[in-house]
N, C-alpha and C positions, 0 to 999 in steps of 0.2 A: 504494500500500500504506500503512495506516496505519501511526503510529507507534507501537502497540502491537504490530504483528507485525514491525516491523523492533529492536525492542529489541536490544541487545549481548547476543550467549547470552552474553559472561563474565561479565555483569550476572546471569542466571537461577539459578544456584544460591545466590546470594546473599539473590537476592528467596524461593525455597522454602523457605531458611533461618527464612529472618523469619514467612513464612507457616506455616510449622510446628509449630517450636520455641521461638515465646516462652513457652507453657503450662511445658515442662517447664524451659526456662530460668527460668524465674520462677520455679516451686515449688520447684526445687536452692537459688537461691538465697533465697529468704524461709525454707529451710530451715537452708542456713548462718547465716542469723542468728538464729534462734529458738537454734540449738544451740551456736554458738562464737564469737558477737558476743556477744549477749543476757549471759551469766553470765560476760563479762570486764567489762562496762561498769556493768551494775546491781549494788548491794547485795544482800545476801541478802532482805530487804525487799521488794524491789521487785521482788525474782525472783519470788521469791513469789505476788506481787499479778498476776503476768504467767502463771505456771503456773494461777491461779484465773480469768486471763482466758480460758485456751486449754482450759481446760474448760469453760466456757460455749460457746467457738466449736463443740467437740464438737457441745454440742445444738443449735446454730444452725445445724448440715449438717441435723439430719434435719429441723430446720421447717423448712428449704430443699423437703428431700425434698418433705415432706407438705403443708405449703402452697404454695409458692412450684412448685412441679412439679405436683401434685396436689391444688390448690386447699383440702384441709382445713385451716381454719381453725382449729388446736392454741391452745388456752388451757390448758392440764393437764398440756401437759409435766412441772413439776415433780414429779407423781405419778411419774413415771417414773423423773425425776433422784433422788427420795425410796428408791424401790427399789431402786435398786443401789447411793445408798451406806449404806441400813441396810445389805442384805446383806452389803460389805465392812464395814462399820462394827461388825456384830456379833461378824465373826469377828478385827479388831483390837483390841476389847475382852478379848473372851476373851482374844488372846495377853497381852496385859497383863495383866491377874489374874490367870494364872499357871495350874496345872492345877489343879482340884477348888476354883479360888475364883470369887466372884461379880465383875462389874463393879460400880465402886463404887458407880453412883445406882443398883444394886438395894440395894447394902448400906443407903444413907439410907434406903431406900424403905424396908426393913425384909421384905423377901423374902430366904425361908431359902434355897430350892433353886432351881436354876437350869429357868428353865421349858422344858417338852418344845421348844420352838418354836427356841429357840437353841440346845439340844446339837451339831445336825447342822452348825452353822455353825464347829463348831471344826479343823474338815477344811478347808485352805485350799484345793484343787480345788475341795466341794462350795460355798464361799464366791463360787469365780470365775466357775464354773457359774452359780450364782442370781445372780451380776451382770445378763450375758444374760438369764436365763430367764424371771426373776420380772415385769420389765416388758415382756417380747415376750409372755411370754401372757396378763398382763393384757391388752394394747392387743390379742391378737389374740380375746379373747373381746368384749373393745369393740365392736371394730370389727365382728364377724362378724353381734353383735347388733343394732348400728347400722346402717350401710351397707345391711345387708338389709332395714333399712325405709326405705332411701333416705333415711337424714337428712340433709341438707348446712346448708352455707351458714350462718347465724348459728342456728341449734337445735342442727348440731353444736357450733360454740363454747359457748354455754350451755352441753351438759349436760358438755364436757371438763371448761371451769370449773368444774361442783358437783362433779365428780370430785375436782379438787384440796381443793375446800374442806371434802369430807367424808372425805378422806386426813388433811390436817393433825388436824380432827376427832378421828379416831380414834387419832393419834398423842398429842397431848395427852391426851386420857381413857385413856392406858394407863400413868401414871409409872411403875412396877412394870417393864416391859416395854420401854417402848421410851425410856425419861428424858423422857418428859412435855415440857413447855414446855424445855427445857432442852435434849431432846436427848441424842446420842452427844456427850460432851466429852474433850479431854483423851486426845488418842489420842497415843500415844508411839512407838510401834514401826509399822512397814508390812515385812512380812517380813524383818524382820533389821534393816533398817535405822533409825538411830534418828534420829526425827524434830525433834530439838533439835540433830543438828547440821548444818551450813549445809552443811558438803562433803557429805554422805551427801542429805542433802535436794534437793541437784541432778539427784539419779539421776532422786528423784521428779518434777523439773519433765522429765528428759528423759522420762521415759516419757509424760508428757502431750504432749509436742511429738511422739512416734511416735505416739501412739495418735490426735492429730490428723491427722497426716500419712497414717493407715492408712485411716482414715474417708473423710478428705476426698477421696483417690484413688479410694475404693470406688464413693461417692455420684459422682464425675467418670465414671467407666468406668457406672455406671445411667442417669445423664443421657444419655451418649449413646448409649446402647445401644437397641433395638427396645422393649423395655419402655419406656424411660424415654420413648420417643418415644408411646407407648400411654399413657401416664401422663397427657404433654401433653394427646391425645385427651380422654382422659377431663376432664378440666379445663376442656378449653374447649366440648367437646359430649357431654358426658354420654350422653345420650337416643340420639344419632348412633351412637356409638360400641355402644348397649346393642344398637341397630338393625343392625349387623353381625353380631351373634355374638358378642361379648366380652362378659363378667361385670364390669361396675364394681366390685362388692361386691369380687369376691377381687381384684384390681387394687390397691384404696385399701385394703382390709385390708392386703396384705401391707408395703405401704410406709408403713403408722401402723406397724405392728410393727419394723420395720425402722428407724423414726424413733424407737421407743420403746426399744429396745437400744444404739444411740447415747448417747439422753440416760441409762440405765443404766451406762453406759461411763465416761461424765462424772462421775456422781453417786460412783462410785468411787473415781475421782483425786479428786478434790474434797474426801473425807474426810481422806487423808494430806495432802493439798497446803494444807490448810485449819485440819486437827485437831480439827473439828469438825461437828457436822451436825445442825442440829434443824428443826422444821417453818417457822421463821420463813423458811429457803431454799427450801421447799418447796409454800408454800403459792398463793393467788391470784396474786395481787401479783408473786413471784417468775417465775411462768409468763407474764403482762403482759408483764414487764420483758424475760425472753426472747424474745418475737412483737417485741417495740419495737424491741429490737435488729436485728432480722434485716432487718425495715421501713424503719430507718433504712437500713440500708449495701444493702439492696437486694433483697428474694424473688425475684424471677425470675435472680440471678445467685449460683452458689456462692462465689466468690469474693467478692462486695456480701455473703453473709451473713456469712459467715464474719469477715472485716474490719469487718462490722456490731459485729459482739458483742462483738469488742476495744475496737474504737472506742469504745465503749457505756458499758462498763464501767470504761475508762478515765478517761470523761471526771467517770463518776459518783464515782471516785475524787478526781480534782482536783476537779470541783465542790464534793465535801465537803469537803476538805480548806482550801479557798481560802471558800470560802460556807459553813459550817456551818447556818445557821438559815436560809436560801433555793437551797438548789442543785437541790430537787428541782422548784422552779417552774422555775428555770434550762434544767434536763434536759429538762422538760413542755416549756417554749418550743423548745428545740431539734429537738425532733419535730414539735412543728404547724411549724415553719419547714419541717423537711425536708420532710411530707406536702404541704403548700402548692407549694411549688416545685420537687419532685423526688417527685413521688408514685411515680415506680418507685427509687427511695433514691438513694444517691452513687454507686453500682456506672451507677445509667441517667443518672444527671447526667454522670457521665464520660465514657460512651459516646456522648452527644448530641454532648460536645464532641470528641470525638476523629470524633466523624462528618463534624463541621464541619471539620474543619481537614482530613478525607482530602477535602473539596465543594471546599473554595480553593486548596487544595494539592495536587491527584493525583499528579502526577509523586516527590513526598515520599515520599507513604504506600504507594506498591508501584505495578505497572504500569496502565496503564488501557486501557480501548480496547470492543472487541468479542470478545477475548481473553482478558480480564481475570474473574474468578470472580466472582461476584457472593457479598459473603459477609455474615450480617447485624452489628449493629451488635457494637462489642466490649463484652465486661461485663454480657452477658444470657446467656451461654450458649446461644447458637443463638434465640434471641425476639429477634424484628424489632419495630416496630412501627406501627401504622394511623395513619389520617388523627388518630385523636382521639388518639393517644399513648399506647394499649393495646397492652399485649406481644400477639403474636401470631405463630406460630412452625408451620412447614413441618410436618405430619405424614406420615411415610414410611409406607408398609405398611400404613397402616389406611386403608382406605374412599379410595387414592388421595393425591393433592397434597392439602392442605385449609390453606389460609390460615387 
């Protein structure tokens, strides 16, 4: 008998333990520190800077979603991020000027009445409502227009990108309406609470820490769920999949939409968490810098993006802070480094190495034998991968096993 079927059963619950429960052990605790480590150790400063990172991580679930699950290549995200926090942005304006007054870059702008478009925003429901709403049905008229001609692959990224760049566009050629180059500034209150002072300002970073936490389990339970599994499908054989009976189009529609109420989610907190919001967040470049992120810490794993966009923005903090006049060549080299040598990001560099050490060490890493579950690498989320180092991952229910 091997020594995989003679194991100590008072070893076996120990070993289920570990095989089950590090997901939700890990998320309890990276939970406990985001919420009662984090704001004993950091400055109000630095909380800050950390509440502004965890709304980025927000949008870096749904590129997870959409690229890294569903291979659409998002450049435009911040069109999305744009949308939900004008929509919160115009209704914390209003509460700040008070009732029957204007915000104040209309007063510069020299606009007497407040225009039809912002009255409805002074209803904080109808404000929280168009958080969602406004970028899910952009992204689902996108998409439905898209997708239906079969766009993918780099002509989707293009026409995201003009998306964003003819967004920023029309936000700038509206100073009147929406503060032009400038932006929503200068937001003071977020429903009651006042955002100059440090204690009331934490509420705001918690809710950004829940509203990651609500995301990021949503997007865990789609991943592994039959969809998410048809998602995969679709990603890696399009055409196969079209060939069963399944509609790609409403498939990758509904998870751009779903990816785009995310980053509207984000764009929300962002406004209080930030105090401000103009196109310079919203633009190209800003959308770039979200894909980069997710790139670095890893698309094919939730977890690699998520810690991506922390990571990301962290460093672009200290790089400025320490390099003012060269950080962003800095930032630039630390992406061709990652792409070079970890083309599936630090989420699959981790997992190579943790594969390695369960190759030398099996006895360590849980039982082994002919008994032993065969599971794929860690920090891909179920994506194993090929001879050449390409993710490629088990599909259930569609068309059969499919490597």
């Amino acid at each position: 008998m091997s020594a995989a079927r003679t194991t100590d059963p008072a070893a076996r619950p120990a070993t289920r333990f570990a095989a089950r429960w590090p997901g939700p052990v890990g998320f309890v605790a990276v939970g406990v520190l985001l919420l009662v480590v984090a704001p004993l150790v950091l400055s109000p400063f630095r909380l800050d800077l950390l509440a502004k990172y965890l709304c980025y991580a927000i949008v870096a679930v749904g590129i997870y979603l959409a690229w890294g699950r569903g291979g659409m290549l998002t450049l435009g995200q911040g069109v999305f991020f744009g949308l939900g926090g004008y929509a919160m942005g115009m209704h914390l304006k209003l509460t700040d000027a008070g009732e029957g007054n204007l915000p104040d870059f209309m007063v510069w702008s020299g606009v007497e009445t407040l225009p039809a478009i912002w009255g409805p925003f002074r209803n904080p429901a109808f404000a929280l409502v168009m958080v969602v709403v406004l970028p899910t049905v952009v992204a689902l008229i996108l998409g439905t227009l898209v997708f239906r001609q079969r766009v993918r692959g780099a002509y989707f990224a293009v026409l995201s990108q003009a998306l964003a760049a003819a967004f920023v566009i029309l936000l700038v050629g509206q100073q009147g309406l929406t503060g032009g180059t400038n932006g929503l500034t200068n937001v003071q209150f977020f429903f009651g609470l006042d955002l100059y002072d440090p204690t009331q300002k934490r509420i705001v970073y918690s809710l950004a820490v829940g509203a990651l936490g609500l995301v990021f389990l949503a997007a865990w339970q789609l991943t592994h769920s039959r969809f998410g599994k048809l998602l995969v499908a679709i990603r890696d054989g399009e055409d196969r999949v079209r060939f069963l009976g399944y509609d790609p189009a409403v498939v990758k529609t509904i998870v751009y939409a779903l990816s785009a109420a995310m980053a509207g989610i984000a764009g929300a907190l962002f406004v209080p968490v930030v105090g401000i919001l103009g196109p310079a967040d919203l633009g190209v470049v800003p959308s770039i810098e979200m894909l980069v992120a997710v790139a670095i810490g890893g698309r094919f794993s939730l977890v690699g993006a998520v810690g991506g966009a922390i990571l990301f923005n962290y460093g672009s903090t200290v790089l400025s802070e320490q390099w003012p006049s060269g950080w962003l060549y800095l930032l630039g080299g630390l992406f061709i480094a990652v792409m070079m040598w970890a083309p599936r990001g630090l989420a699959g560099l981790l997992a190579d190495g943790w594969a390695a050490v369960r190759h030398r060490w099996p006895g360590r890493a849980g039982p082994a034998g002919p008994t032993a579950p065969v599971s794929p690498a860690a920090g891909t989320d179920g994506a194993t991968t090929d001879a050449a180092g390409r993710p490629v991952e088990t599909t259930v229910g569609v068309g059969g096993a499919k490597p």
